[in-house]
C-alpha positions as CSV (number, residue, x, y, z in Angstrom):
1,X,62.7,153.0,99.2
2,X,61.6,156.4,98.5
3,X,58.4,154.9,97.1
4,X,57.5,153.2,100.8
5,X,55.4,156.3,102.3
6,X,53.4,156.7,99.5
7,X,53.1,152.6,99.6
8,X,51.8,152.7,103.5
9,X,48.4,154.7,103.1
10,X,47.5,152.3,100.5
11,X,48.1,149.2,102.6
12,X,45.5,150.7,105.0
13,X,43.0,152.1,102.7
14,X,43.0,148.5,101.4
15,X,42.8,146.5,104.5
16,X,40.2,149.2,106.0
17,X,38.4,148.3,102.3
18,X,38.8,144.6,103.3
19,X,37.5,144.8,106.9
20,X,33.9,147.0,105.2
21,X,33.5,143.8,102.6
22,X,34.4,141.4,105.4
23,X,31.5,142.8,107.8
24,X,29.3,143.4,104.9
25,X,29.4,139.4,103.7
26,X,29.4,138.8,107.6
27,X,26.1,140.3,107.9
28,X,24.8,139.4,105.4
29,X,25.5,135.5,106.0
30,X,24.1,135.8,109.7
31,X,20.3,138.1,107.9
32,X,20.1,135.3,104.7
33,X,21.5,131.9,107.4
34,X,19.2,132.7,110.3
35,X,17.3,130.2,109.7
36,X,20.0,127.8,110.4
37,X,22.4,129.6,112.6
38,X,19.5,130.2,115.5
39,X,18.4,127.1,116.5
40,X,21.9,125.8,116.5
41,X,22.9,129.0,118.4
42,X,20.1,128.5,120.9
43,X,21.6,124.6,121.1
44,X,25.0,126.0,121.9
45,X,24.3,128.3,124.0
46,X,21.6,125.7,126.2
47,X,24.6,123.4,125.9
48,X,27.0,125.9,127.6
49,X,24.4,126.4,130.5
50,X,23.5,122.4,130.9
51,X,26.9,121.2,130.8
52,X,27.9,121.3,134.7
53,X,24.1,119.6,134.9
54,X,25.3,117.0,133.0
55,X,28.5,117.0,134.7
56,X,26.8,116.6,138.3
57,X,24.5,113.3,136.8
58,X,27.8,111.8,135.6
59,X,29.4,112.1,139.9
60,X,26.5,110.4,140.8
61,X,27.3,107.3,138.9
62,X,25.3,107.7,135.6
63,X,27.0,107.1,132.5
64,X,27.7,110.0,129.8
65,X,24.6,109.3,127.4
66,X,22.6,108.9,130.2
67,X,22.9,111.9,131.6
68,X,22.0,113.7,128.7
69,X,19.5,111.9,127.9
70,X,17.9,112.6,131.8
71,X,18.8,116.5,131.3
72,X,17.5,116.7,127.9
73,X,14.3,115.0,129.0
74,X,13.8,117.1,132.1
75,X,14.3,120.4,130.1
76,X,11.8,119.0,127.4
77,X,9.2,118.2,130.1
78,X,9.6,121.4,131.8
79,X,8.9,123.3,128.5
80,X,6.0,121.1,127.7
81,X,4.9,121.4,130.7
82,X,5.1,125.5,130.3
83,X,3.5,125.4,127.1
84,X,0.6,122.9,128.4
85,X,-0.4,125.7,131.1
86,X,-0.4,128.4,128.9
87,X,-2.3,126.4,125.8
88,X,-5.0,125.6,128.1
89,X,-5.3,129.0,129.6
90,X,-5.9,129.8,126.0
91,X,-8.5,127.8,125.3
92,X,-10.6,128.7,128.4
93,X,-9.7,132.3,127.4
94,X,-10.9,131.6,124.1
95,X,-14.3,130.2,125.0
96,X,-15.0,133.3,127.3
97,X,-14.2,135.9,124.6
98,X,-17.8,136.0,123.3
99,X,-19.3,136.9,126.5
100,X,-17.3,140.0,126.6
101,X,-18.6,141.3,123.1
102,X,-20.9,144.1,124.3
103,X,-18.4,145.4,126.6
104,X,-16.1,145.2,123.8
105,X,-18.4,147.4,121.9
106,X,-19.1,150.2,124.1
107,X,-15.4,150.3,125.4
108,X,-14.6,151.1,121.3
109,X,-17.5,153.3,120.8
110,X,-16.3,155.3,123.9
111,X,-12.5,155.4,122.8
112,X,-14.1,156.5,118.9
113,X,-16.0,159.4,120.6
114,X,-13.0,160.4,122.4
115,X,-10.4,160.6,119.7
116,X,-11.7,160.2,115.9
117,X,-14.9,161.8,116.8
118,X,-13.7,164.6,118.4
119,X,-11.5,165.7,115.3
120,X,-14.2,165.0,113.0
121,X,-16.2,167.3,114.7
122,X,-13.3,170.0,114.6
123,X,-13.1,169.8,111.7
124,X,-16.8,170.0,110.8
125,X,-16.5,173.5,113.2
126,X,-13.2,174.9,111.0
127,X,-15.5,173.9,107.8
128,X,-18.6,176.5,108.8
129,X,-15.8,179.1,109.7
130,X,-14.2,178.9,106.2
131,X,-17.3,178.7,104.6
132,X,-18.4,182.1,106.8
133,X,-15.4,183.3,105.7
134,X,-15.3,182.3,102.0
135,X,-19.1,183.3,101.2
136,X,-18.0,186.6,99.3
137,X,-16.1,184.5,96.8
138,X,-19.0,181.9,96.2
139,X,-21.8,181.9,98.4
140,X,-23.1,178.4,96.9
141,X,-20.6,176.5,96.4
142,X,-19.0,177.4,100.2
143,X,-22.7,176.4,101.6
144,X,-22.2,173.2,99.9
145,X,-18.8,172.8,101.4
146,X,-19.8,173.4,104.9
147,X,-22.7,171.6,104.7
148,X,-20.8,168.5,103.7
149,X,-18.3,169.6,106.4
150,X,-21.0,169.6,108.9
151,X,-22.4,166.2,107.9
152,X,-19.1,164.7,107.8
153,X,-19.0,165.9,112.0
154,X,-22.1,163.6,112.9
155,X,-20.3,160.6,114.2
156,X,-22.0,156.5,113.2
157,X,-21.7,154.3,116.2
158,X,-19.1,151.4,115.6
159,X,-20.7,148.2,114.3
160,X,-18.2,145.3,115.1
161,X,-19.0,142.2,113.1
162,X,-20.3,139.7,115.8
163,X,-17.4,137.5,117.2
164,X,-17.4,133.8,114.5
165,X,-16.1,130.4,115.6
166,X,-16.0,128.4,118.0
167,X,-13.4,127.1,120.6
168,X,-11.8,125.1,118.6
169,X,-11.4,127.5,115.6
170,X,-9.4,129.5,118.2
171,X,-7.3,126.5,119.0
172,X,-6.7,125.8,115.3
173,X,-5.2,129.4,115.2
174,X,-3.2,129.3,118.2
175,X,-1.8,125.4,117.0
176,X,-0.7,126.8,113.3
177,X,0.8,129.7,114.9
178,X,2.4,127.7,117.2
179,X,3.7,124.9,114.4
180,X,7.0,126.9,113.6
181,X,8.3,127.5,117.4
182,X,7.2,124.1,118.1
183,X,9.7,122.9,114.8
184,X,12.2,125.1,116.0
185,X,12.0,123.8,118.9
186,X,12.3,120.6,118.1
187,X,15.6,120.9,115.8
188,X,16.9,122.7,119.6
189,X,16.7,119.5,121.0
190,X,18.2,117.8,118.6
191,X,20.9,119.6,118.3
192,X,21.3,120.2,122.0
193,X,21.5,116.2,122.2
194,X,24.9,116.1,119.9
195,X,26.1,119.4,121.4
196,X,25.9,117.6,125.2
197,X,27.7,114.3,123.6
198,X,30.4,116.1,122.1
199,X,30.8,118.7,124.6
200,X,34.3,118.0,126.0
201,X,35.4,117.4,121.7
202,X,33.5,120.8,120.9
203,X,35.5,122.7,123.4
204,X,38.9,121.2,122.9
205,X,38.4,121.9,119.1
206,X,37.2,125.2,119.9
207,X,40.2,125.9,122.1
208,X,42.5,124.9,119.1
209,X,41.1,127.1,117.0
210,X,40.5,130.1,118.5
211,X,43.4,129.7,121.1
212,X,46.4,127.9,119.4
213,X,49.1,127.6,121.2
214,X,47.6,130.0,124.4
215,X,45.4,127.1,126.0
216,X,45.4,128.9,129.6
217,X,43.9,132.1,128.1
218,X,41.2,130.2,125.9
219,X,40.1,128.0,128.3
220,X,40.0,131.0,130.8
221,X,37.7,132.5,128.3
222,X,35.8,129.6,128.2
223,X,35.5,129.3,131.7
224,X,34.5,132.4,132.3
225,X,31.2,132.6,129.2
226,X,30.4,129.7,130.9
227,X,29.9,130.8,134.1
228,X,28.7,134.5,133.3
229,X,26.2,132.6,131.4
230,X,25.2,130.5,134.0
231,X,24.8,133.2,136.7
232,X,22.7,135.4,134.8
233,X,20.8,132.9,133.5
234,X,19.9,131.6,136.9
235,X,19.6,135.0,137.9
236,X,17.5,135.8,135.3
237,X,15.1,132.6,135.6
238,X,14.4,133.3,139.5
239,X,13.7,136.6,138.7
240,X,11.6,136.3,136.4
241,X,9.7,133.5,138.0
242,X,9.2,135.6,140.5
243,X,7.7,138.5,138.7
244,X,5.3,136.3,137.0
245,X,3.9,134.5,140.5
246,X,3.6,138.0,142.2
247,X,1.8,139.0,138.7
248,X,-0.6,136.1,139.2
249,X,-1.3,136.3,142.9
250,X,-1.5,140.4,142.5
251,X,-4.1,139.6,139.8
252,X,-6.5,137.1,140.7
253,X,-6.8,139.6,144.3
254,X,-7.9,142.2,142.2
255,X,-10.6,139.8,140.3
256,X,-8.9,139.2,136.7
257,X,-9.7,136.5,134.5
258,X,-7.3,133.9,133.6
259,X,-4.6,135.1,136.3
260,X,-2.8,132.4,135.9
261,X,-2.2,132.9,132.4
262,X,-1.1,136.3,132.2
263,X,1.4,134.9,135.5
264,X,3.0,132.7,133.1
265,X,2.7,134.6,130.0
266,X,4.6,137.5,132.0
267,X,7.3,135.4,133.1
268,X,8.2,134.0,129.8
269,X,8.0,137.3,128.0
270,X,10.5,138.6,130.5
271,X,12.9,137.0,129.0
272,X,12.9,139.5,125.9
273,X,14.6,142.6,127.3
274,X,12.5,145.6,127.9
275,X,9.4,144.7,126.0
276,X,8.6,141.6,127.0
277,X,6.9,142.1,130.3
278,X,5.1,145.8,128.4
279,X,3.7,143.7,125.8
280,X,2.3,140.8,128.6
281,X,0.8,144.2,130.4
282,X,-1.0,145.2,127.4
283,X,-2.4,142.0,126.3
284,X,-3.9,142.1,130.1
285,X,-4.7,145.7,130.1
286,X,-6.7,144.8,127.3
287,X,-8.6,141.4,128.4
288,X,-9.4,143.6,131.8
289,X,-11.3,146.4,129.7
290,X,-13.1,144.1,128.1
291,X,-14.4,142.4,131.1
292,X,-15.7,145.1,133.3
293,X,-17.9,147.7,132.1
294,X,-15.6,150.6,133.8
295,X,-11.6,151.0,133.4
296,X,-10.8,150.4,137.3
297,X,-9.9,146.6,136.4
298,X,-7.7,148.0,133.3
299,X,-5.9,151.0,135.2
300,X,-5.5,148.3,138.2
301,X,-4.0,145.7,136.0
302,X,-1.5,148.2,134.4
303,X,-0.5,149.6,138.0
304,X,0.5,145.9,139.1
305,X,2.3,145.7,136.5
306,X,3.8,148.9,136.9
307,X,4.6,148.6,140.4
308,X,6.1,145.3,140.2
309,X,8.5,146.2,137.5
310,X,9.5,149.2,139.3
311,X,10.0,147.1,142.3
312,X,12.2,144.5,140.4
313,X,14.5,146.5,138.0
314,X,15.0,149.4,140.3
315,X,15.7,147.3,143.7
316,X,16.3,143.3,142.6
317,X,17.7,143.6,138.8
318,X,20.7,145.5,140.3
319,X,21.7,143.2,142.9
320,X,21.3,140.3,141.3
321,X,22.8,141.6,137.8
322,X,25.4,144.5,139.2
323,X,28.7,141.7,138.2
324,X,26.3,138.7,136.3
325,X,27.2,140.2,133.1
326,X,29.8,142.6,132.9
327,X,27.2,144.5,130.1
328,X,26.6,148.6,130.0
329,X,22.4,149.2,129.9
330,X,23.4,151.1,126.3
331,X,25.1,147.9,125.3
332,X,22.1,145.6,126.2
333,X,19.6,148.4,124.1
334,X,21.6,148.2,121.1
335,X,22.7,144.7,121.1
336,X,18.6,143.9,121.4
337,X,17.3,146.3,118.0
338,X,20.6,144.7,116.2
339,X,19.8,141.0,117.0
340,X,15.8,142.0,116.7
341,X,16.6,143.6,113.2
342,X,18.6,140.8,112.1
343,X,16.9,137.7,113.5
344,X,13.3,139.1,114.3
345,X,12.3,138.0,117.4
346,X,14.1,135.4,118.6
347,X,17.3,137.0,117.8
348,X,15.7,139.6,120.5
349,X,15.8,136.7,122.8
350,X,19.3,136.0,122.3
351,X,20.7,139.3,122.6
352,X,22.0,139.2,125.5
353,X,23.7,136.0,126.0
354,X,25.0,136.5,122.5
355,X,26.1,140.1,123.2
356,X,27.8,138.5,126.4
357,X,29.8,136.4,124.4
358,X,31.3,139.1,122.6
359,X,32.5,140.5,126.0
360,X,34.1,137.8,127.5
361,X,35.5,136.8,124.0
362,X,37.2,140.3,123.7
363,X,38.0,140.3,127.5
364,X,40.4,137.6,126.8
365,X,40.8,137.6,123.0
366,X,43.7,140.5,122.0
367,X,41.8,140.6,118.6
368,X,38.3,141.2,119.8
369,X,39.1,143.6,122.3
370,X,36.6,146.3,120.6
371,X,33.5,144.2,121.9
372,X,35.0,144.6,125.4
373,X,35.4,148.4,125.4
374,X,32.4,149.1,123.4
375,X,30.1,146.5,124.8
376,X,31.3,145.7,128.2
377,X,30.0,147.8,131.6
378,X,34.1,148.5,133.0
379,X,35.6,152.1,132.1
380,X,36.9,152.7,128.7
381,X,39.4,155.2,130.6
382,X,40.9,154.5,133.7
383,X,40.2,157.2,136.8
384,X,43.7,158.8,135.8
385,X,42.9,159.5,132.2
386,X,39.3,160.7,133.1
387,X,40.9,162.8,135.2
388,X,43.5,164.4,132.6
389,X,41.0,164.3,129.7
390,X,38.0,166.4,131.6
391,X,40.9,168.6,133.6
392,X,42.1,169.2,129.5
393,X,38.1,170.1,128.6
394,X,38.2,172.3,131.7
395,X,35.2,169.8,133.5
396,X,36.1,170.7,136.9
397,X,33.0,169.6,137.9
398,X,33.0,166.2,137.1
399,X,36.2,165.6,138.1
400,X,34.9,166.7,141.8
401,X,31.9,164.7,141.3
402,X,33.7,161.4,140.6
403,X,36.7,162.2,143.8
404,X,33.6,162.6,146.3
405,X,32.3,159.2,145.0
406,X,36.0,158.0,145.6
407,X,36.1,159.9,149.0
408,X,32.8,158.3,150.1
409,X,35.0,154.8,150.5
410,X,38.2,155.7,150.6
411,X,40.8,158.8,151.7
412,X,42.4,162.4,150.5
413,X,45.8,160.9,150.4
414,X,44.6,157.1,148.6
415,X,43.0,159.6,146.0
416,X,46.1,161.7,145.5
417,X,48.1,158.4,145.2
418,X,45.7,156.7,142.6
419,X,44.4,159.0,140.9
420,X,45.8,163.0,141.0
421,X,49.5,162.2,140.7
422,X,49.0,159.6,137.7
423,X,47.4,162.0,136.1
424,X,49.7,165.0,136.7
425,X,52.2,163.0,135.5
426,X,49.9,161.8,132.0
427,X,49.4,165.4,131.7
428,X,53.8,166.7,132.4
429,X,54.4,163.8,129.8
430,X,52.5,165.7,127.1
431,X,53.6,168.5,128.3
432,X,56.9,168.1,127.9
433,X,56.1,166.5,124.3
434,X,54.5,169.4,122.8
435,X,51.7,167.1,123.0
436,X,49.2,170.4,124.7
437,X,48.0,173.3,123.4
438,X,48.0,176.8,124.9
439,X,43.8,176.6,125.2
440,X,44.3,172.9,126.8
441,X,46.8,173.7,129.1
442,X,45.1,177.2,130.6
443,X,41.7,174.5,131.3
444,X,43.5,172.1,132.2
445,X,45.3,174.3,135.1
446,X,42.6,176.2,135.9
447,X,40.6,172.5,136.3
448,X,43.4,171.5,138.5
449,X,43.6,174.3,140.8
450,X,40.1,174.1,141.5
451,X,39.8,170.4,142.1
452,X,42.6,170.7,144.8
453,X,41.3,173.3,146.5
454,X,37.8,171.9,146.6
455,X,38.9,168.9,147.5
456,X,41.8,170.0,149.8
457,X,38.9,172.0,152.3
458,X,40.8,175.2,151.7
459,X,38.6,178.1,151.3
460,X,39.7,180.3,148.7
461,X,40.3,184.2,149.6
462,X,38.5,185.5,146.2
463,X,35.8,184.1,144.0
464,X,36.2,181.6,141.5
465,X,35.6,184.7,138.5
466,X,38.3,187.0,139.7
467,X,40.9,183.9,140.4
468,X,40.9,182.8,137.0
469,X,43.1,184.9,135.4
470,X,45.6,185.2,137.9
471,X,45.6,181.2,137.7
472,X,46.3,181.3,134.4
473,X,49.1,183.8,134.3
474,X,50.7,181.8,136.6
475,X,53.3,179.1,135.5
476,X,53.8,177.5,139.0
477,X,50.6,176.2,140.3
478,X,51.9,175.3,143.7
479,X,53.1,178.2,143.6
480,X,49.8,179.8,143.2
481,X,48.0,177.1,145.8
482,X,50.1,178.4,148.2
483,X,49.7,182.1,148.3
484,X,46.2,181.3,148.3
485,X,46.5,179.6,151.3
486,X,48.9,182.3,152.7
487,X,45.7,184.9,152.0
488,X,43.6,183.0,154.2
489,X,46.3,182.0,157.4
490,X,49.1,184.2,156.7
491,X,52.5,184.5,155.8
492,X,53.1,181.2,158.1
493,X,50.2,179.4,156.8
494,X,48.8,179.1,160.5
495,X,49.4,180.3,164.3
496,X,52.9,180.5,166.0
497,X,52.2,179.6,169.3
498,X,51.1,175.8,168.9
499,X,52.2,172.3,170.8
500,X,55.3,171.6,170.7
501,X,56.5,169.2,168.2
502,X,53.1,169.8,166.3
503,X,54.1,171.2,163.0
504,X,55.1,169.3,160.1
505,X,56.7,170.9,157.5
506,X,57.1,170.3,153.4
507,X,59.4,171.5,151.2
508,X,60.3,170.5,147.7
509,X,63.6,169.5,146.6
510,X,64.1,172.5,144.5
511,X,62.7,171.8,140.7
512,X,59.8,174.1,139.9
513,X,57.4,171.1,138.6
514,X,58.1,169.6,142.9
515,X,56.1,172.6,144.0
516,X,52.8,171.2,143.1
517,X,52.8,168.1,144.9
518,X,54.6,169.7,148.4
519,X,51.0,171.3,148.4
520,X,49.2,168.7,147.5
521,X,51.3,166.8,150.5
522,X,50.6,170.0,152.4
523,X,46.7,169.3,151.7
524,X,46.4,165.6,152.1
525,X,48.0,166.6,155.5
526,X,46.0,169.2,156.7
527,X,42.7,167.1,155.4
528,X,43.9,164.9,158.6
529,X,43.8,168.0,161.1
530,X,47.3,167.8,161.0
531,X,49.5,171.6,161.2
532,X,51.7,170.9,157.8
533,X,53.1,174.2,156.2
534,X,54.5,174.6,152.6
535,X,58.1,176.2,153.0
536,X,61.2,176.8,151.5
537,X,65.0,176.7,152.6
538,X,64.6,180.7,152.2
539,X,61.8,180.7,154.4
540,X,63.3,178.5,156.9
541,X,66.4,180.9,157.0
542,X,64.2,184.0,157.2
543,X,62.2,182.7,160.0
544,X,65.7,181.8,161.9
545,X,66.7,185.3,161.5
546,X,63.5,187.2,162.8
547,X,62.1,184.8,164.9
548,X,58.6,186.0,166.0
549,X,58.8,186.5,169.8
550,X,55.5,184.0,170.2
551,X,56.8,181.2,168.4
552,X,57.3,177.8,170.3
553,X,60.6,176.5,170.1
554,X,60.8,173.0,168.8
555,X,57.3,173.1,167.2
556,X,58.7,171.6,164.1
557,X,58.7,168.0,164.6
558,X,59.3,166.3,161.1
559,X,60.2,167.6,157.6
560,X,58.7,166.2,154.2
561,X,61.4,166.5,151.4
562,X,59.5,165.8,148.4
563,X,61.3,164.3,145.5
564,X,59.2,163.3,142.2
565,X,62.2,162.1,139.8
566,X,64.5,160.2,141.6
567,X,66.8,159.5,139.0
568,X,67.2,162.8,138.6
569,X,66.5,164.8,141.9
570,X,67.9,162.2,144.7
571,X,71.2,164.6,145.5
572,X,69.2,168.0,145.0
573,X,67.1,166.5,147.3
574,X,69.6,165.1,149.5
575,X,71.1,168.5,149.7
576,X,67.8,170.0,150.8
577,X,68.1,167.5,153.5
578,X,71.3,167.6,154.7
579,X,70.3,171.7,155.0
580,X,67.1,171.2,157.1
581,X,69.2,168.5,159.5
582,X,71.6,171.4,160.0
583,X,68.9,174.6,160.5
584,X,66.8,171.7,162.8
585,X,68.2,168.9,163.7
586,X,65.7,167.7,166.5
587,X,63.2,167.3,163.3
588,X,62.9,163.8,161.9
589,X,63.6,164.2,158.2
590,X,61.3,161.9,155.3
591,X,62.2,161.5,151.8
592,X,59.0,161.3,150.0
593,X,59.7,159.7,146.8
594,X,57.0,159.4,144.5
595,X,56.7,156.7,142.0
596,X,57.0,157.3,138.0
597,X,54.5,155.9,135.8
598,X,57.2,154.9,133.2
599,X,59.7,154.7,135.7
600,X,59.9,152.2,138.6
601,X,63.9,152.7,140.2
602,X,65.1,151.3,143.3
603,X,64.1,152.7,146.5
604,X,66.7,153.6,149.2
605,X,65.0,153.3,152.7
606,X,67.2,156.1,154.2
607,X,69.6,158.4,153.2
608,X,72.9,160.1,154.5
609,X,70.9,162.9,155.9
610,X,67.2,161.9,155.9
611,X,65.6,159.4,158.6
612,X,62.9,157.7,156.7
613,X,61.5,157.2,153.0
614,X,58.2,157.5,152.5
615,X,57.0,156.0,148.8
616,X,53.7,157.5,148.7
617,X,51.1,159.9,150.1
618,X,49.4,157.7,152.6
619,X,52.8,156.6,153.9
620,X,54.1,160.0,154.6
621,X,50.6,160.6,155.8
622,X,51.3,157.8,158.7
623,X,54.5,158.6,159.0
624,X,52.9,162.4,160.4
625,X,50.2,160.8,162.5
626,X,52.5,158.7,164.2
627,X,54.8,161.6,165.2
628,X,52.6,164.3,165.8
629,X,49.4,162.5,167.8
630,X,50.9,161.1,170.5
């Protein structure tokens, strides 16, 4: 037994030792396999997307075999059909080249001048300045130097060897570059035939071996790669479709060759994330120099493209894409150089549906759950621990940035209920734990005192510079919240002579940590223009016993007692009560009892001495409304 500590850190270093050799072989079996592994991949993955296809040929009467047989066939025509545009394109292309040599030529010569020849003549200048400067040393020999300096300044025109071959040289090139897509290709379908047939036997063996006994969550998963596949894949296709016909109408307006071409060329490059459609740009940026002898074709071609990317990823892309794939922009960037590194280019292809995978798999896989928080576009943290973990760095200012995103849709007290008292209770757990250090816990309520008074529309008395220390020295924040507020409206928070039956009034049910939320209730109220005032039994009695002469009898119409452990707090807070129904009994007396994040106790809806319970801040909050605006 006494060996057993010493036993544990072993375990781990061993298994973490296992998990680094595990991942190594892993990766190394996907780099040395690709070969294999990406066509059947790309078969898998077509499969996935082609299955309710098949699905909807089978209602209509046809038998299994048939139906793949008709999907595979229309796939395999469409991409012949793709490949035939963009081969003959190529061809015409091809035989049109030569007639652009000259242009070719002086576009080069121009670029050479520009660049090389420019810092050939520098240098040339720097040469005569160090021989000027070295002639004491050895006037001949630095003479020589320049002069070979200066010589080497006087810039040849470019010769480019004349354009050889034919047409069909060109086509010979294109076809045996062509040969190893076209066999890959070819092995797809294949594969993809077997993959439709034994879809249904592929997917219950998958589901036994992934999901054992849990067949609801694995066929969930399923379920749901399918169909996030499916949507951004269809999303994707019309998109992209669409780019390349407003590509090819945009440039045979402005006078391009080959439009048409360079239309198709874009759409299919789209596919690859991020560089596809640069490099189709390029490649027609280029073909445009070459055929005028200016650069307003080129810097036209370039600003189509330009403009219609802009157009699509800023304004379509996020519409389309915002819940398609449940992937973060960072993840789709790295998942595309790790697939590109590891399976060259079509491995960039795959990236994404691949990297989807990984999501859903994690999303409902308990031991892949990494790939969902790494990889997948929902918070890592949820809006209460954002909240305690920037309030514990002292970012005040992002937590007020994120609440005025959440106060765009939704209220003060929804906020307070969701996201402020979760996370003042996160941070009273550590608290209480020893978990917080001095340095976290003076950010921390600094951060806190700000947000709430920022967010609560009260206008603090001093600056932000000469509050802080007095925040800090502070224990009681609601303490502190409130004598702030009693700065700015006085020692009764606001005017005597109101309405009657206007004010509302908060108290706490005695423990220190209750102060706090009585002013964030106090807040949320007042963000609704309604009078609530932060009090105490003492100041009830004080105000009883030198009434101010202008103060409106019965302006008090209902009293929050707020009550945060209820296990704990119920009769201190039933005490409270029973005093305020005796100092004002016309007032209408709510419980507001707060629910625990570890806790969840009964309820009661009433009490011996209180009228109604509210369980939250937007209750209480209508509880007000409803008897203060009549």
């Amino acid at each position: 037994m006494p060996a057993l500590p010493e036993s544990l850190p072993i375990q781990h270093a061993s298994q973490r030792a296992l998990v680094i050799i595990a991942t190594g072989v892993l990766l190394a079996l996907l780099y040395l396999g690709k070969d294999v592994l990406v066509p059947i991949i790309l078969a898998v993955i077509l499969g996935l997307l082609m299955a309710p296809f098949v699905r909807r040929l089978q209602r209509l009467g046809l038998g299994h075999a048939y139906a793949v047989f008709i999907s595979v066939l229309v796939l395999a025509l469409f991409a012949t059909g793709l490949m035939t545009v963009i081969g003959s394109q190529i061809v015409h292309l091809a035989g049109s080249l030569p007639q652009y040599e000259r242009t070719i030529q002086a576009k080069l010569q121009i670029l050479h001048d520009v660049t090389i020849g420019r810092l050939q003549a520098m240098r040339g200048e720097m040469g005569k300045v160090a021989g000027a400067l070295g002639a004491t040393s050895g006037a001949a020999g630095a003479g020589q130097n320049a002069s070979a300096m200066a010589t080497s300044a006087y810039v040849a025109p470019i010769q480019l060897p004349p354009l050889s071959g034919g047409p069909w040289d060109a086509i010979r090139g294109v076809l045996s570059s062509l040969w190893s897509p076209l066999e890959t290709a070819g092995i797809v379908l294949v594969v993809l035939v077997f993959v439709l047939l034994e879809y249904e036997s592929l997917r219950d063996r998958f589901i036994r071996v992934i999901g054992g006994t849990d067949l609801r969550a694995t066929t969930v998963a399923i379920n749901d790669a399918g169909g996030r596949l499916s949507r951004f894949f269809v999303s994707q296709f019309s998109v992209n479709f669409g780019v390349g016909f407003a590509i090819w109408l945009g440039l045979a307006v402005i006078g391009l060759p080959n439009a048409l071409l360079w239309g198709v060329l874009t759409a299919v490059l789209r596919f690859v994330p991020y560089v596809g459609v640069w490099l189709a740009a390029l490649l027609a940026g280029l073909l445009a120099a070459a055929v005028t002898p200016g650069w307003s074709l080129m810097l036209l071609t370039l600003g189509l493209f330009a403009l219609v990317e802009l157009v699509v990823s800023q304004l379509v892309e996020p519409q389309l894409y915002g819940h398609a794939t449940g992937l973060s922009p960072l993840a789709v960037v790295v998942a595309a150089i790790f697939w590109s590194w590891l399976w060259g280019p079509m491995g960039l292809v795959l990236s994404t549906p691949m990297t989807l995978c990984l999501v859903v798999a994690g999303r409902h896989v308990r031991a892949l759950t990494l790939f969902e928080i790494l990889l997948g576009d929902a918070p890592a943290l949820t809006m209460p621990q954002r909240f305690y973990q920037r309030a514990l760095s002292g970012d005040s200012d992002e937590i007020i940035a994120e609440a005025r995103v959440f106060l765009r849709q939704k209220s003060f007290a929804r906020y307070c209920d969701v996201v402020l008292l979760p996370a003042l209770q996160l941070a009273q757990m550590d608290l209480r734990q020893g978990a917080i250090n001095p340095d976290q816990l003076h950010k921390a309520r600094a951060a806190v005192v700000r947000v709430i008074e920022t967010l609560g529309r009260e206008t603090p008395a001093q600056p932000r510079w000469r509050r802080r220390t007095s925040v800090l020295d502070d224990d009681n924040i609601g303490h502190y919240l409130r004598q702030q507020r009693e700065r700015i409206s006085g020692r009764w928070q606001g005017p005597l002579a109101v309405a009657p039956g206007s004010i509302v009034l908060c108290l706490s049910s005695g423990v220190r940590e209750d102060d706090l939320i009585t002013e964030i209730l106090v807040r949320v109220l007042r963000d609704l223009h309604i009078d609530a005032r932060h009090v105490s039994i003492k100041d009830i009695e004080a105000f009883q016993q030198e009434r101010p002469p202008e103060a409106t009898p019965n302006a008090v119409s209902m009293v929050h007692v707020v009550i945060t452990d209820i296990a704990n707090e119920w009769e201190p807070g039933d005490a409270v009560a029973k005093e305020v129904r005796q100092r004002l009994a016309q007032a209408t007396i709510v419980a507001v009892l707060l629910p625990n994040l570890l806790e969840a106790p009964a309820l009661p809806e009433t009490g011996p001495h209180v009228d109604r319970v509210a369980k939250s801040f937007e209750e209480a909050a209508q509880f007000a409304i409803e008897k203060t605006i009549p």
